[in-house]
N, C-alpha and C positions, 0 to 999 in steps of 0.2 A: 116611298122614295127609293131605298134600296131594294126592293123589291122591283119596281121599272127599270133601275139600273142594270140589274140581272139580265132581265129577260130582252135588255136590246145589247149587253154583250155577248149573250146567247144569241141572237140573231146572227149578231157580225160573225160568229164564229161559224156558226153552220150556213152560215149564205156561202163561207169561203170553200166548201166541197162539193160538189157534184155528185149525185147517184145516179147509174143507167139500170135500172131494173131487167133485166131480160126477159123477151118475152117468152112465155112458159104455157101448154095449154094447160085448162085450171080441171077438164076434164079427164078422167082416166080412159081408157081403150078398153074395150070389151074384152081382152084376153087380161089385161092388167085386174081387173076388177073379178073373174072367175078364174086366176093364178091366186089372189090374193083371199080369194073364200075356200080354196080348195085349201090351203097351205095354211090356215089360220088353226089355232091352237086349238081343240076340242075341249070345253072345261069338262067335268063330273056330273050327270044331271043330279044324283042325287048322295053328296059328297058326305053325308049322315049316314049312311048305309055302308060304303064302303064295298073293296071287293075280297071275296073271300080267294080262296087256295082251289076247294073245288068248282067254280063255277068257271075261272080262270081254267083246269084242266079238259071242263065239259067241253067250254065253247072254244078251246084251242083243238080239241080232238076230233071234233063236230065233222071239218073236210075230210078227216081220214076215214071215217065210219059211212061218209054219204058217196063219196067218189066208187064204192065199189057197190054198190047198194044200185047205183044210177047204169052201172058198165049189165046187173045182172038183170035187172029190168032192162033194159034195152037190148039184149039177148034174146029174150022171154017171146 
């Protein structure tokens, strides 16, 4: 009994408001969808491992060692 009573002045109550949903496309764009993988967070593939000090200095040093490497072969 209070139980039915409830739910038909639940009724009354939400019969008295209106929603207009707006229409929205439910699809993304092809630049949204490759903005959104390019810009997405990269995790650790292997987050047990960890990064050290020198590998961080290798592979940060790596363009300055090849860029004159590439100028003296192409010289040659």
């Amino acid at each position: 009994m209070n139980h039915d009573l409830f739910e038909k002045e639940l009724k009354e109550k939400l019969d008295q408001f209106t929603v207009e949903v707006p229409d929205f496309p439910m699809k993304k764009s092809r630049l949204s969808r490759m903005a959104n993988w390019f810009f997405n967070p990269v995790s650790i593939p292997f987050p047990e491992v960890g990064y050290k000090k020198n590998a961080f200095l290798s592979i940060s040093w790596l363009p300055v060692l090849i860029l004159p490497l590439t100028f003296v072969l192409f010289l040659l």
